[in-house]
C-alpha positions as CSV (number, residue, x, y, z in Angstrom):
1,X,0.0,0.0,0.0
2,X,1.5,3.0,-0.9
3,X,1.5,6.3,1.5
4,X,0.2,9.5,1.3
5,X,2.1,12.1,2.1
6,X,0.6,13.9,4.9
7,X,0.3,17.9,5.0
8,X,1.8,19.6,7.5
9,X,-0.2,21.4,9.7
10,X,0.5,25.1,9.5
11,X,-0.9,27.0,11.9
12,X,-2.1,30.2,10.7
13,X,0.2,33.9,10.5
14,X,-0.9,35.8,13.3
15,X,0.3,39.6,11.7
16,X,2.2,41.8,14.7
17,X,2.3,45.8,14.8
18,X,5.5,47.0,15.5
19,X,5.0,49.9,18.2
20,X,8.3,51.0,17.7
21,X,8.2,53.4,14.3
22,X,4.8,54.9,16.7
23,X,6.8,55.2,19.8
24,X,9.3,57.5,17.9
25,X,7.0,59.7,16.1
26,X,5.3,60.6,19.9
27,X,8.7,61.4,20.8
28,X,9.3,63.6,18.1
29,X,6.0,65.3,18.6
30,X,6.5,65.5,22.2
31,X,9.8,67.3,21.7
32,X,8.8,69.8,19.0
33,X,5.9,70.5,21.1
34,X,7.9,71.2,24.3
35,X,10.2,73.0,22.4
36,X,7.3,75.6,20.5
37,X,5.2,75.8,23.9
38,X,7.2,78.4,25.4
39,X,7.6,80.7,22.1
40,X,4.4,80.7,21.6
41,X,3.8,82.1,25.1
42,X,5.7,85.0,24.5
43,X,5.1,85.8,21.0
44,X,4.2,89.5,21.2
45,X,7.7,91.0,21.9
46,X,7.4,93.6,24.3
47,X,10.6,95.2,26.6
48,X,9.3,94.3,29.8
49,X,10.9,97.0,32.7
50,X,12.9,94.9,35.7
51,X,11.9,94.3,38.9
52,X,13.0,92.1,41.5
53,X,9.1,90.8,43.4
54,X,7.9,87.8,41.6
55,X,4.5,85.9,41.8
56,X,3.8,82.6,40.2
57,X,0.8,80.9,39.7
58,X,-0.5,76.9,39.0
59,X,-3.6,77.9,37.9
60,X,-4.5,79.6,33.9
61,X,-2.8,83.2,33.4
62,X,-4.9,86.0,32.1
63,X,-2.2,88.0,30.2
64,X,-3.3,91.3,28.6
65,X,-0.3,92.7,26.8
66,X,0.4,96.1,25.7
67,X,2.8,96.6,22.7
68,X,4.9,99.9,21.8
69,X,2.3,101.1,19.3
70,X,-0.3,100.5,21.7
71,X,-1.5,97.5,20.4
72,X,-3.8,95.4,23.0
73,X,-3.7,91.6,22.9
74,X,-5.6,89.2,25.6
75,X,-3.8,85.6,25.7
76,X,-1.4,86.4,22.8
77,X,-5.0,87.4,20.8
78,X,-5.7,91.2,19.3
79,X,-8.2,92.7,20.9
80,X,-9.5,96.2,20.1
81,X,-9.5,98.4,23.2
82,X,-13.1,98.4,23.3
83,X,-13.9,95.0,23.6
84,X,-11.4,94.2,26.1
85,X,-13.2,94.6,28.7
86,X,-16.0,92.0,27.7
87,X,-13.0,89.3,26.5
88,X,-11.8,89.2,29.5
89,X,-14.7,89.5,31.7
90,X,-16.0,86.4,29.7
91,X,-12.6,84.6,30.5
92,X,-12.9,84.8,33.9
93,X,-16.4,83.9,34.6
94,X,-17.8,84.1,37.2
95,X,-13.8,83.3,39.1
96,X,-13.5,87.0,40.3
97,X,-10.4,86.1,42.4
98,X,-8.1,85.2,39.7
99,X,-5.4,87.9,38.6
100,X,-5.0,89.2,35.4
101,X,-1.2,90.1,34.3
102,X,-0.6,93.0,32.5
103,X,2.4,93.3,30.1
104,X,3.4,96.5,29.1
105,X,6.0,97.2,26.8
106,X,9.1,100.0,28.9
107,X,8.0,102.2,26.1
108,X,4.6,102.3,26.9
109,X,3.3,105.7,29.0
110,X,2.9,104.8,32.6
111,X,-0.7,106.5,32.0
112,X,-2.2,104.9,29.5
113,X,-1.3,101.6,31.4
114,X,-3.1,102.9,34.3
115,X,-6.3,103.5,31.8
116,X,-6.0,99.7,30.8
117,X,-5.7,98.6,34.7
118,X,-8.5,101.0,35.7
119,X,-10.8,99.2,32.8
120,X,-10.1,96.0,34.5
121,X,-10.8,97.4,37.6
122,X,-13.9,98.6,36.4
123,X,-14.8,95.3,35.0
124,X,-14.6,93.6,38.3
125,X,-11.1,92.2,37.9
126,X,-9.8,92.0,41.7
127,X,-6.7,91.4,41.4
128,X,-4.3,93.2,38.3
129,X,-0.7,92.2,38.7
130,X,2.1,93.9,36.6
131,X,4.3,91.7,34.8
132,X,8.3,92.5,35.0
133,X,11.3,90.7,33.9
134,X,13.6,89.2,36.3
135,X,16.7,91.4,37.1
């Protein structure tokens, strides 16, 4: 009786995903994003004057910035003077106790910064801290 030649049993391909070429692109992301994060933060130059005080905060930073020409911007966003004081009033909610920063370029006349504060004020911001740079 002749034989017949059995089949091998093949067990089936099970495909794999290399995580590897997706574990390196989120590094690169991660890098290029911790890398733009803090540009972007400051990306309206303004010459800050010096001081030597210094407040920090954990919490979301209200930045209105004031540039040479007078230009307003709330969170790094243009904002004519006019509606300034409903952007940031909507910002802030109803969270009356948290500080907005105001940036003013050293070029900036000390009253027309007082005129942006005293809108704030107005607005029911409590607490307006000036922003400095470190000595």
């Amino acid at each position: 009786m002749p034989r017949i030649p059995r089949r091998k049993a093949r067990r089936p391909h099970l495909p794999e995903i290399s995580l590897t070429p997706m574990i390196d692109t989120f590094c690169v992301l991660l890098v290029i994003f911790m890398i733009a994060a803090p540009m972007v933060q400051h990306a309206i130059k303004v010459d800050l004057p010096h001081g030597k005080a210094r407040e920090g905060s954990k919490e979301q930073e209200f930045v209105v910035t004031i540039g040479k020409d007078h230009s307003l911007y709330f969170n790094n966003v243009a904002v004519p003077r006019k509606a300034l004081v409903g952007t940031v009033q909507k910002a802030l909610g109803k969270d009356d106790e948290q500080p907005v920063y105001v940036r003013a370029d050293a070029s900036v006349a000390y009253g027309h910064v007082i005129e942006i504060v005293d809108d704030l004020k107005n607005a029911g911001v409590r607490y307006v801290a000036m922003a400095t740079q470190p000595h």
